[in-house]
C-alpha positions as a printed Julia matrix, in Angstrom:
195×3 Matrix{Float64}:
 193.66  187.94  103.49
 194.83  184.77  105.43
 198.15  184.3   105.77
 198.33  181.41  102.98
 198.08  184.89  100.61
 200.78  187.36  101.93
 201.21  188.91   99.1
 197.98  188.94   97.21
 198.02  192.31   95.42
 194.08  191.97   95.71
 192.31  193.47   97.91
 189.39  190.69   99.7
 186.93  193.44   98.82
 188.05  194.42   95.02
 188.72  190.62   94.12
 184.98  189.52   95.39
 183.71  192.46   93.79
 185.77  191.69   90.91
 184.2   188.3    90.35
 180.57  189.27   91.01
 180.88  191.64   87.62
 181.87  188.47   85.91
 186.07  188.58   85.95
 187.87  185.33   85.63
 190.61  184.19   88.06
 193.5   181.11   87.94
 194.52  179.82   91.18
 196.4   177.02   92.55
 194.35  173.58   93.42
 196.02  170.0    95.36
 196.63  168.9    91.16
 197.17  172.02   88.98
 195.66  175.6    88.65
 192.64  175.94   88.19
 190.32  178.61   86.39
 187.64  180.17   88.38
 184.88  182.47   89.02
 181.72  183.27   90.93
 179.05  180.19   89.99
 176.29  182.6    90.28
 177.82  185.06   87.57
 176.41  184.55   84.51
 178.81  186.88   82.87
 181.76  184.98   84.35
 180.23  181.42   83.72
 179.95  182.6    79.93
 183.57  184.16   79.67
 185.58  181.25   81.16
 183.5   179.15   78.77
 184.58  181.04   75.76
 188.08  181.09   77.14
 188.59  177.14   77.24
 186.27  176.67   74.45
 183.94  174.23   76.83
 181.12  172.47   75.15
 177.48  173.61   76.83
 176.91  170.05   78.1
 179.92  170.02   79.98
 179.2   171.72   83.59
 181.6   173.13   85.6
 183.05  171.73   89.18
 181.86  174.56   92.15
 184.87  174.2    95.69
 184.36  175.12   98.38
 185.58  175.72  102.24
 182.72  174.09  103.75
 179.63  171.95  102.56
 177.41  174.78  104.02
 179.12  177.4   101.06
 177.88  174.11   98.77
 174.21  173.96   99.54
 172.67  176.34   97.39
 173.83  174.86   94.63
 172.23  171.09   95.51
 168.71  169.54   96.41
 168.49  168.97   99.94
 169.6   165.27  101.12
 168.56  162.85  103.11
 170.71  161.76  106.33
 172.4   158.91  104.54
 173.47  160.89  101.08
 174.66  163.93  103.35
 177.01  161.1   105.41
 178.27  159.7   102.03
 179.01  163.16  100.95
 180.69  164.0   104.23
 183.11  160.82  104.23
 184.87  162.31  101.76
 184.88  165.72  102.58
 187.42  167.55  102.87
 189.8   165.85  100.26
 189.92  165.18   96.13
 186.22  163.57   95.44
 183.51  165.68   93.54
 180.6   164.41   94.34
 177.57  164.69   91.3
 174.61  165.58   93.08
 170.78  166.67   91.9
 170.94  170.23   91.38
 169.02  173.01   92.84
 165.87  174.5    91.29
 167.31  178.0    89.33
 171.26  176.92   89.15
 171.93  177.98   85.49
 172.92  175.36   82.89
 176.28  177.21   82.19
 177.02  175.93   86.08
 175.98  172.55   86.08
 175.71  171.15   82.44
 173.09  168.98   80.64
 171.73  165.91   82.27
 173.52  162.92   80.88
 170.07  161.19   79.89
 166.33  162.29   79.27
 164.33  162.48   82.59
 167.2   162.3    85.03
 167.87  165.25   87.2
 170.45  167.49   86.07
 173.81  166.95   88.54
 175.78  169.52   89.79
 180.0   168.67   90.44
 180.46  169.61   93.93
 183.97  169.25   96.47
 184.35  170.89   99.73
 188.57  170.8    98.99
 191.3   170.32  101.27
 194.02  171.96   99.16
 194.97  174.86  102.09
 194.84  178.16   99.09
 191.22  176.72   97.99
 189.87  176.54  101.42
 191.92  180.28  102.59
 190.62  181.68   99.05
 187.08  180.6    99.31
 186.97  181.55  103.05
 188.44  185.09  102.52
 186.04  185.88   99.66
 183.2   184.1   101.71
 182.14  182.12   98.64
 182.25  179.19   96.83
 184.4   179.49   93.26
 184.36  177.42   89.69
 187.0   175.56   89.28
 188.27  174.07   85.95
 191.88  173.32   84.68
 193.66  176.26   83.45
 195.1   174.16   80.47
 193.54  174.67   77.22
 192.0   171.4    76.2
 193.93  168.36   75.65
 197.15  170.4    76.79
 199.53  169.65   79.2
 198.27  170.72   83.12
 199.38  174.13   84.43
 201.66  173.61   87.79
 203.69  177.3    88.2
 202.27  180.51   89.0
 204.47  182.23   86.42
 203.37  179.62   83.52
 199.87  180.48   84.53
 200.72  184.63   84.04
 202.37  183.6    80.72
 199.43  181.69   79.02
 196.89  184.02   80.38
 198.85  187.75   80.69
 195.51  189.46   80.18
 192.21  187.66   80.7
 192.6   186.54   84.25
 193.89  187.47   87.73
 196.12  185.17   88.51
 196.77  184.41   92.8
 199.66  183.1    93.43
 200.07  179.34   95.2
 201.38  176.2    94.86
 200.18  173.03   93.44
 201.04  169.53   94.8
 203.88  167.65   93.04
 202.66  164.71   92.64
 198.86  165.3    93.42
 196.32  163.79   91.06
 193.15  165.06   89.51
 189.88  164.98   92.09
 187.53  161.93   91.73
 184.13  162.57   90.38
 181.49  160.15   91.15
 177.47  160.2    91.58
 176.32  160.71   95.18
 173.07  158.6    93.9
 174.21  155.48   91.87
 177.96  155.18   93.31
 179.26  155.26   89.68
 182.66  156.63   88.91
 183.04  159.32   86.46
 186.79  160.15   86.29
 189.24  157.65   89.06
């Protein structure tokens, strides 16, 4: 593993092959930990849903290392919406972009309004144990707060252990101190979803 992860008691191998069968893991993000697994495991997308009690038309925010780990998951875009993606990139803004044909519902939610393409939450982060974590497991990983709803945000590696001893593999990191939440806004219209 990188350096950022010296003493990951995961091996790369196990832990990728440990989120392809579905398992669940908390690591730290620029604003809290966050709760992740593979997007493309069904298994995985269903038990972290169970596990924060997520409503089905809420989708789930997909980081990466690079917008190239990101483009499965979108339609393709034109020159102008990949530059406005891009001028953000690296860095705290989730973009909501047109999802791909075949990227489940569990992933990317239920389209706000009838007829509109379904979005997809997408961020190529900057946060140094996203980018080393996504580039070690060459993959891109869910990310949602580790909180349970409407509870305080999870900062410390050990609080993280203690409200999840079981469930999930928790990697070790550190959060920014006084780091806020990522902005989400829609790569078509402009509009601002969370500030």
């Amino acid at each position: 593993m990188p350096a950022a992860f010296p003493r990951l008691a995961f091996k790369r191998r196990a832990l990728r092959a440990y989120l392809r069968q579905g398992g669940l893991i908390a690591y730290a993000t620029q604003a809290v930990f966050g709760l992740g697994c593979d997007p493309r495991s069904v298994l995985g997308l269903q038990r972290l849903r169970t596990l924060k009690r997520r409503p089905v038309q809420k989708g789930f925010i997909v980081v990466a290392d690079t917008p190239q780990r990101l483009a499965p998951f979108h339609q393709p875009l034109s020159p102008a919406l990949l530059a406005r993606c891009q001028s953000r990139w690296p860095g705290p803004h989730t973009w909501l972009i047109p999802a791909a044909r075949g990227v489940p519902c569990a992933l990317r939610g239920r389209a706000r309004r009838p007829g509109e393409a379904a979005r997809i939450a997408l961020r190529v982060d900057a946060h140094p144990d996203v980018v080393a974590l996504c580039r070690a497991l060459r993959m891109a990983l869910v990310s949602t707060s580790a909180n349970h709803a409407g509870k305080r945000p999870l900062k410390h590696t050990r609080v993280v252990r203690q409200q999840w001893p079981d469930r999930v593999r928790v990697i070790p990191g550190r959060v920014r101190p006084r780091a806020r939440p990522s902005t989400i806004a829609d790569l078509l219209s402009g509009q601002v979803w969370r500030a």
